[in-house]
N, CA, C and O atoms as a DFTB+ gen file, in Angstrom:
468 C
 N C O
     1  1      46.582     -14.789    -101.489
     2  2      45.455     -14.014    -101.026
     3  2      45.060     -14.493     -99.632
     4  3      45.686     -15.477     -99.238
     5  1      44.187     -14.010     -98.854
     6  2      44.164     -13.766     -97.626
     7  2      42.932     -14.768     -97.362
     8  3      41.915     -14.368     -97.929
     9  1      42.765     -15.944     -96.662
    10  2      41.720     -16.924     -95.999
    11  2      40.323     -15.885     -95.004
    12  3      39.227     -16.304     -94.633
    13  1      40.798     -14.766     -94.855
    14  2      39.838     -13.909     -94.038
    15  2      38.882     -13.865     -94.473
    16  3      37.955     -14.344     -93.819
    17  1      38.592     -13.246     -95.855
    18  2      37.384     -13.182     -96.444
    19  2      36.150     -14.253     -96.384
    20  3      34.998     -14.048     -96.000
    21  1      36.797     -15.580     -96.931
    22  2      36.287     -16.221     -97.257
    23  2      35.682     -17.179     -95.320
    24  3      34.669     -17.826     -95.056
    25  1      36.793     -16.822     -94.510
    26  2      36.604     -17.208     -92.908
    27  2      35.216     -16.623     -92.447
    28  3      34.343     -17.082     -91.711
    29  1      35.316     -15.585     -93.063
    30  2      33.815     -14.396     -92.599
    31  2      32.931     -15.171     -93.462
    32  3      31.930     -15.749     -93.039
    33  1      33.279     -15.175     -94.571
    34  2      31.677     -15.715     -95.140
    35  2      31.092     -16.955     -95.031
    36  3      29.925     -17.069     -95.406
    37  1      31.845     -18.174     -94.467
    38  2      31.621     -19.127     -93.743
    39  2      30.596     -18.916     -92.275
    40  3      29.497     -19.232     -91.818
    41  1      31.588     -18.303     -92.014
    42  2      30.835     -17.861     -89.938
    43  2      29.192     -17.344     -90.113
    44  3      28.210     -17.678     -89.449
    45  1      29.318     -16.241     -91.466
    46  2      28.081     -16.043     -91.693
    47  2      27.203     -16.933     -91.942
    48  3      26.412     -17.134     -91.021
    49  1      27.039     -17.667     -93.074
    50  2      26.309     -18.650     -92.994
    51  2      26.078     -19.117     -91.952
    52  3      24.939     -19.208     -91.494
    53  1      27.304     -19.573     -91.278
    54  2      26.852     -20.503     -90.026
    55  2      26.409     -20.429     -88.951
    56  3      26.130     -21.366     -88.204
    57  1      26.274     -19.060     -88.720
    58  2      25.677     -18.217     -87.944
    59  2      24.026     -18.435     -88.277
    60  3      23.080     -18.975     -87.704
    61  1      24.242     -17.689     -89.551
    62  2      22.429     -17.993     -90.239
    63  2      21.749     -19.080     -89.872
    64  3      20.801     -19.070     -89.086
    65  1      22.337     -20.326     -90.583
    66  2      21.985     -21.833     -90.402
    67  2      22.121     -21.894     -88.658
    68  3      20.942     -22.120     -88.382
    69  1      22.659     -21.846     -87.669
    70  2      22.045     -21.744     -86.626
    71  2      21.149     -21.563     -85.881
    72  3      20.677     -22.255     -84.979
    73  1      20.845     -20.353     -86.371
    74  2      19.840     -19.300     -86.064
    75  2      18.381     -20.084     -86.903
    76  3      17.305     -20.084     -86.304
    77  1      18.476     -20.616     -88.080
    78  2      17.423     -21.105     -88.733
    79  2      17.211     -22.509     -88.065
    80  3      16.059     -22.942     -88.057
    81  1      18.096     -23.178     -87.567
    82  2      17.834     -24.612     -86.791
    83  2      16.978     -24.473     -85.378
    84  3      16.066     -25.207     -84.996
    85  1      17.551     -23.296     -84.703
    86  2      17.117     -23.375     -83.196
    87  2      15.675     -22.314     -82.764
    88  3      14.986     -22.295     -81.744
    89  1      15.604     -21.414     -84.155
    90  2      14.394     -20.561     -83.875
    91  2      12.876     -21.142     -83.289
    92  3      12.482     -22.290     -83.494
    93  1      12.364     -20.443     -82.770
    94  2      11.096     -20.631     -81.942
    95  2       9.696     -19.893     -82.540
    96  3       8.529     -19.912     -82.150
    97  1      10.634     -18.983     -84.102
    98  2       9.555     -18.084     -84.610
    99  2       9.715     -17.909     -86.081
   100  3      10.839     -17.747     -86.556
   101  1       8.820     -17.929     -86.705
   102  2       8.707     -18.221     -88.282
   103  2       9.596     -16.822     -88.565
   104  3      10.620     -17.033     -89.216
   105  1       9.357     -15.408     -88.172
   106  2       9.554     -14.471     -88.417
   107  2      11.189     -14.246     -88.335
   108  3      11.740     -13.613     -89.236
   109  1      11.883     -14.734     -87.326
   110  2      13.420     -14.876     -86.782
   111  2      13.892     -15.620     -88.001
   112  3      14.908     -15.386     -88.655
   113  1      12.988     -16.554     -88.200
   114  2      14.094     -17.798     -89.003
   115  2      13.994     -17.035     -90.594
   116  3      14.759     -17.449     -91.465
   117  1      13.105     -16.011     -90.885
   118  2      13.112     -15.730     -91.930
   119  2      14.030     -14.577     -91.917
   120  3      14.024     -13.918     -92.957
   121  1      14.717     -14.235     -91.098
   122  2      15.779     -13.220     -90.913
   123  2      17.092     -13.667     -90.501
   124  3      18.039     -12.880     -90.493
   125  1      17.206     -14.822     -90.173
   126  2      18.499     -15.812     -90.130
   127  2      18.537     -16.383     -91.638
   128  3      19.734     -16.482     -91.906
   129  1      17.949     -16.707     -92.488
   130  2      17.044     -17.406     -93.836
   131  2      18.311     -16.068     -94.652
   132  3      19.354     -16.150     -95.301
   133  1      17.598     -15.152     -94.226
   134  2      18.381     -13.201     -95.332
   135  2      20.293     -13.326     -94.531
   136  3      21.342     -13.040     -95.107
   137  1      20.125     -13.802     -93.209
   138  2      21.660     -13.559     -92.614
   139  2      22.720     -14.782     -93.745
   140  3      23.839     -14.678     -94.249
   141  1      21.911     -15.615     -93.756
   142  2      22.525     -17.214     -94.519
   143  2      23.005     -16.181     -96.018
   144  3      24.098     -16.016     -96.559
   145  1      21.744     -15.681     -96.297
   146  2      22.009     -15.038     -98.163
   147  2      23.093     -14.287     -98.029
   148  3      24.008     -14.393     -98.846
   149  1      23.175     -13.194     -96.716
   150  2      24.512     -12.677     -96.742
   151  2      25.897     -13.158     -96.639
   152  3      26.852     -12.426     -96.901
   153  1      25.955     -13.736     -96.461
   154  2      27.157     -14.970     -96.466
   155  2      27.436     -14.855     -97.926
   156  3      28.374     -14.197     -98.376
   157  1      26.496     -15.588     -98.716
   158  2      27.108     -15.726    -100.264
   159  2      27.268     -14.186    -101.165
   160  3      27.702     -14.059    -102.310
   161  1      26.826     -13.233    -100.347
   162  2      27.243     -12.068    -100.927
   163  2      29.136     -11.902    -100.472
   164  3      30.132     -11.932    -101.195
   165  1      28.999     -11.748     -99.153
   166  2      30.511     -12.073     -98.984
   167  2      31.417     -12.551     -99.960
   168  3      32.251     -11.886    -100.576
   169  1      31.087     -14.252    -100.082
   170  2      32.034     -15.342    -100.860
   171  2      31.746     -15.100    -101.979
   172  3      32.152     -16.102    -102.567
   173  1      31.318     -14.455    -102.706
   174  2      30.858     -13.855    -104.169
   175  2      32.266     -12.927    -104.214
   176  3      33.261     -13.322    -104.822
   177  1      32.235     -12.027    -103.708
   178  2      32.578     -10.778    -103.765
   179  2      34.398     -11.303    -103.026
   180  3      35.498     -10.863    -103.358
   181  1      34.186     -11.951    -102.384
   182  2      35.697     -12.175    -101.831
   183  2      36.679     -12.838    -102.812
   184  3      37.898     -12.913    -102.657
   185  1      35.657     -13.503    -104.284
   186  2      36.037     -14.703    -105.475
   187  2      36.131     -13.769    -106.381
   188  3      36.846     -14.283    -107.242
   189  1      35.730     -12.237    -106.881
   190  2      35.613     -11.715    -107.635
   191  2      36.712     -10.609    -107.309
   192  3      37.058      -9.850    -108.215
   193  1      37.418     -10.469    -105.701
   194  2      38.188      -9.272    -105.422
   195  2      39.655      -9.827    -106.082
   196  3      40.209     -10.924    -106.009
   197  1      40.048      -8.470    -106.808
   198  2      41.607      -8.222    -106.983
   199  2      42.468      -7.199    -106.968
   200  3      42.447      -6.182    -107.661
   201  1      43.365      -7.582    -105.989
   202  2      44.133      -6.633    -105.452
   203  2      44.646      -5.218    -106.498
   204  3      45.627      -5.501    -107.186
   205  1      44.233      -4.097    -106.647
   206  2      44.854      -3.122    -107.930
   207  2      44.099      -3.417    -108.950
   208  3      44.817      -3.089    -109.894
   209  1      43.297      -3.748    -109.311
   210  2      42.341      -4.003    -110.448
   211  2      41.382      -3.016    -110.320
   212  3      41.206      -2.584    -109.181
   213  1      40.673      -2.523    -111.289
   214  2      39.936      -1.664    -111.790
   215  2      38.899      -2.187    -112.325
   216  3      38.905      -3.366    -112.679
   217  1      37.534      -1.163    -112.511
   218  2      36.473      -2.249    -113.632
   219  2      36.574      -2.134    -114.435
   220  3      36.922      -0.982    -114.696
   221  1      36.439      -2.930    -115.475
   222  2      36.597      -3.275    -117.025
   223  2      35.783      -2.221    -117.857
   224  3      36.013      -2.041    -119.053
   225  1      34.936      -1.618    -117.247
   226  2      34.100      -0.416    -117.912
   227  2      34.413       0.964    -118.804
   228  3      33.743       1.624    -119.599
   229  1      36.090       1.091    -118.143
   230  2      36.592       2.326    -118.139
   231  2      37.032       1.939    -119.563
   232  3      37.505       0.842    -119.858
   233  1      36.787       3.143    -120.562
   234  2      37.342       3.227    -121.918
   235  2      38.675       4.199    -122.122
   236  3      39.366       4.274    -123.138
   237  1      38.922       5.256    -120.299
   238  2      40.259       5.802    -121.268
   239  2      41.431       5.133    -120.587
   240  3      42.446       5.736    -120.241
   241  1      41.180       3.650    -120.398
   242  2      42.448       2.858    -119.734
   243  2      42.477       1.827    -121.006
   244  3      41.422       1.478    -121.535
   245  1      43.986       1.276    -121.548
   246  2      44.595       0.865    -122.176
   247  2      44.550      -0.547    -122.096
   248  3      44.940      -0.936    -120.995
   249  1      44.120      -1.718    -123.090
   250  2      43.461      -3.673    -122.408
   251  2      44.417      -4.027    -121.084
   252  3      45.367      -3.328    -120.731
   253  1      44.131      -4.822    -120.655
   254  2      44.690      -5.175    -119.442
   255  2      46.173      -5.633    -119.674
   256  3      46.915      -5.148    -118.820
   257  1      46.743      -6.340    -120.486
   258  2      48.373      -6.472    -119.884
   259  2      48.992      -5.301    -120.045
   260  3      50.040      -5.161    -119.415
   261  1      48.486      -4.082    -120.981
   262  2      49.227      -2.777    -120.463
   263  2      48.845      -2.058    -119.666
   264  3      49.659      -1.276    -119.174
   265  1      47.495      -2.038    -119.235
   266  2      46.983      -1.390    -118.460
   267  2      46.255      -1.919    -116.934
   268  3      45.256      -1.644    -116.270
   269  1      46.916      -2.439    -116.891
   270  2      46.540      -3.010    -115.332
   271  2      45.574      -4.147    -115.044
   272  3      44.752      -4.442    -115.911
   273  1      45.598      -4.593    -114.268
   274  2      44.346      -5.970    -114.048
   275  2      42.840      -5.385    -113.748
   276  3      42.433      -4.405    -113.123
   277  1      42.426      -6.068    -114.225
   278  2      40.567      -5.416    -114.527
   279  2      39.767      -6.703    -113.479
   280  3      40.146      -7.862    -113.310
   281  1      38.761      -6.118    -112.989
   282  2      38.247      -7.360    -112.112
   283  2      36.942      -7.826    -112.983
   284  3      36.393      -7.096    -113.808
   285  1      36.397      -9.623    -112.554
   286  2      35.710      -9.731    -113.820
   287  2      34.218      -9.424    -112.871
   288  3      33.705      -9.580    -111.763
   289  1      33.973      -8.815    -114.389
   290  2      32.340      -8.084    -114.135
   291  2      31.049      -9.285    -113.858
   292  3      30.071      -8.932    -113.199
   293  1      31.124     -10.541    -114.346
   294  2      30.816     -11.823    -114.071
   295  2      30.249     -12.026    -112.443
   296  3      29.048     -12.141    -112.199
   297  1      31.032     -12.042    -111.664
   298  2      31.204     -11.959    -110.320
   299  2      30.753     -11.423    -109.854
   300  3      30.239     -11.924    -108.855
   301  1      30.452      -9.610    -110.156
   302  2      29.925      -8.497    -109.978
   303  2      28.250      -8.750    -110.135
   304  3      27.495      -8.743    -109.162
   305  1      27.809      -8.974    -111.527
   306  2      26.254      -9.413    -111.985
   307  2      26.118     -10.019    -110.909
   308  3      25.546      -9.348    -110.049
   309  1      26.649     -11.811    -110.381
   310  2      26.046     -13.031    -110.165
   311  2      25.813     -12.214    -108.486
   312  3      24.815     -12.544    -107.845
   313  1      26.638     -11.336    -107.984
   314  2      26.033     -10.766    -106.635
   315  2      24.996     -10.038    -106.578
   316  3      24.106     -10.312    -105.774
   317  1      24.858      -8.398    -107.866
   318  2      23.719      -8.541    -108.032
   319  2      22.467      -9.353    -107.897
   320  3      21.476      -9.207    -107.182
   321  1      22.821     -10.313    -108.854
   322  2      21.417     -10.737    -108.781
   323  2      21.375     -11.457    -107.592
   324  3      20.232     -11.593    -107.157
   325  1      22.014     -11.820    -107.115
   326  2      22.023     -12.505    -105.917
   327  2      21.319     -11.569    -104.738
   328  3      20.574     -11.982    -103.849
   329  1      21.511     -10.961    -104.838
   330  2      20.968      -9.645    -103.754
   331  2      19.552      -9.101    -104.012
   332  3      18.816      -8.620    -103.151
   333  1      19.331      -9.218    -105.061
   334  2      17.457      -9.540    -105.803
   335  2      17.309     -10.526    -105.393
   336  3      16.480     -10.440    -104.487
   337  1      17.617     -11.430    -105.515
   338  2      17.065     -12.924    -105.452
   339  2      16.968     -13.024    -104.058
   340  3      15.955     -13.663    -103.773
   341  1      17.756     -12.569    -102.810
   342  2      17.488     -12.567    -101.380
   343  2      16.227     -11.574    -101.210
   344  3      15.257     -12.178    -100.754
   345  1      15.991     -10.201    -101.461
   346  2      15.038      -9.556    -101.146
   347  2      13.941     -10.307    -101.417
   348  3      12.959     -10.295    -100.675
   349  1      14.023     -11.102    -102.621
   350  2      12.380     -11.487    -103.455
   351  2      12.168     -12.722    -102.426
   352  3      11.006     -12.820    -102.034
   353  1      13.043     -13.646    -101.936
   354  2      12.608     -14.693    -101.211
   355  2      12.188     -13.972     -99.579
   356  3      11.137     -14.042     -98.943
   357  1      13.262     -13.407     -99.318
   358  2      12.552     -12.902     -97.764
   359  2      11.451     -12.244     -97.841
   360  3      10.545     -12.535     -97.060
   361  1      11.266     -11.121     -98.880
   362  2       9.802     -10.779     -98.754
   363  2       8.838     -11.954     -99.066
   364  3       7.713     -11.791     -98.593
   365  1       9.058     -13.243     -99.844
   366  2       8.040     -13.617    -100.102
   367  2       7.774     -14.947     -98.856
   368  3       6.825     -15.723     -98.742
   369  1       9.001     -14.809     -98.056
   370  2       9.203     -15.922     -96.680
   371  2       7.964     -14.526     -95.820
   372  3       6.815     -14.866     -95.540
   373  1       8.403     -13.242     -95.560
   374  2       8.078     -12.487     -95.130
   375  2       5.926     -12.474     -95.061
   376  3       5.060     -12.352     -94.195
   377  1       5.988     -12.658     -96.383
   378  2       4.513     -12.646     -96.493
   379  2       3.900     -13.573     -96.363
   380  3       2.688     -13.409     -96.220
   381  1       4.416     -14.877     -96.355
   382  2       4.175     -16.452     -96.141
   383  2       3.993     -16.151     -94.652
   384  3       2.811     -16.235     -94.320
   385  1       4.994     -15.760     -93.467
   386  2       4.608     -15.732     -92.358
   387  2       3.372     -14.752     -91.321
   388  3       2.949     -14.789     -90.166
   389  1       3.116     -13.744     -92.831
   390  2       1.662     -13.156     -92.350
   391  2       0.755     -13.666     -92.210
   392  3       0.076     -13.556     -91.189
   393  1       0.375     -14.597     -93.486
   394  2      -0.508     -15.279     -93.758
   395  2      -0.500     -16.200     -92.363
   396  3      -1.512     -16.284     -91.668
   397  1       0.762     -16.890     -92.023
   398  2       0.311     -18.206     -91.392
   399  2      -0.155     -17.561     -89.530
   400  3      -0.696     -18.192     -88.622
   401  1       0.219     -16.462     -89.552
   402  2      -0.313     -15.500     -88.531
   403  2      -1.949     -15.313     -88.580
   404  3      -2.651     -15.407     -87.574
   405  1      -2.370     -15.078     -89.691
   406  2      -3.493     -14.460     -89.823
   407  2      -4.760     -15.521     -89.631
   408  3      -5.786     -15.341     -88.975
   409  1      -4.292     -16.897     -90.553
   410  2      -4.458     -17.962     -90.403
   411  2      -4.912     -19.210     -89.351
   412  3      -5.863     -19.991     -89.341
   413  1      -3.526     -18.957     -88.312
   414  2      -3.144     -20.127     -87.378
   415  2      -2.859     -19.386     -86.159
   416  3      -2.778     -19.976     -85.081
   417  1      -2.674     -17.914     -86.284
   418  2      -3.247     -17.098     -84.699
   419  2      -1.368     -17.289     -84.223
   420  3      -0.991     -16.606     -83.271
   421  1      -0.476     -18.083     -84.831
   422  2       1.132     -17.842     -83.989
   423  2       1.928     -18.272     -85.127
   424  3       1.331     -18.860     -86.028
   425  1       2.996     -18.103     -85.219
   426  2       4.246     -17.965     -85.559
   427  2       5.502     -19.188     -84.939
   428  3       6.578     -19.429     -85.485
   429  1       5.136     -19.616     -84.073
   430  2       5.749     -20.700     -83.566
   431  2       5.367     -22.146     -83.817
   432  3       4.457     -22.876     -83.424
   433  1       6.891     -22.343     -84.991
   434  2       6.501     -23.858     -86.006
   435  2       5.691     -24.618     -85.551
   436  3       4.621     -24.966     -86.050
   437  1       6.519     -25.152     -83.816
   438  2       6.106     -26.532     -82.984
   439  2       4.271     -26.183     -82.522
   440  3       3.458     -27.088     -82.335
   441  1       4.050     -25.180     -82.451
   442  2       2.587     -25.232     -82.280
   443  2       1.798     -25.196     -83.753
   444  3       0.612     -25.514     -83.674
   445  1       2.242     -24.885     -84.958
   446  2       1.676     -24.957     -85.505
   447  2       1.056     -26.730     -86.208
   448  3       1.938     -27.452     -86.671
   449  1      -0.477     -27.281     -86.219
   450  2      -1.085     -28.126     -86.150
   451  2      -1.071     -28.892     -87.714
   452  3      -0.717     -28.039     -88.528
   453  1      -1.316     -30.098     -88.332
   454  2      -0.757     -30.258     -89.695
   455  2      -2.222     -29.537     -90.488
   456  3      -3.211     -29.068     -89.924
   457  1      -2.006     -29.625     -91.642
   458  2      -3.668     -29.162     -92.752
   459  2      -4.357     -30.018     -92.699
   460  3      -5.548     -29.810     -92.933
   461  1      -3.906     -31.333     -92.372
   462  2      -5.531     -32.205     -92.295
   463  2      -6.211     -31.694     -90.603
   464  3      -5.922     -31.152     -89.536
   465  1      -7.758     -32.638     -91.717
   466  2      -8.557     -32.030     -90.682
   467  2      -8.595     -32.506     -89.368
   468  3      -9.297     -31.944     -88.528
């Protein structure tokens, strides 16, 4: 099988994690934060691909050693949810950085001052 897939979903991350190290704005890093999650949608999906395989769903195809290779549905869920589980954190990174707007008047970590008084 082919190193490409899995080459892309590396870069992604590392792209993300870049982008989350050098940001200047709560709002950016929470969108480098969603670029990082896409990455493991990639490497999910690049671990679950097989070449000529079909989904296991279909009832008028015959079990798999006569009827062809089936891809596992396993793989399929764990991206699902994986793809919930990114929306629910960025929106809730998303609403964390309203607040600290609404709050602390900016968005930029290094100015932001600690909670004591």
């Amino acid at each position: 099988m082919s190193t490409l897939p899995y080459l892309t979903a590396g870069w992604i991350m590392l792209a993300g994690l870049y982008g989350v190290v050098t940001t200047r704005d709560l709002v950016h890093a929470v969108v480098c934060v969603s670029v990082t999650q896409s990455g493991t949608y990639v490497l999910l999906l690049a671990i679950g691909y097989r070449s000529g395989a079909t989904a296991p769903v279909f009832s008028d195809r015959p079990p798999p050693p006569a009827g062809g290779p089936v891809t596992d549905p396993v793989v399929q869920a764990m991206t699902l949810t994986d793809i919930v589980v990114g929306a629910t954190v960025t929106a809730l990174l998303l609403a964390l950085a309203v607040q600290v707007a609404k709050r602390r008047a900016t968005l930029d970590p290094g100015a932001l001052r600690t909670l004591e008084p």
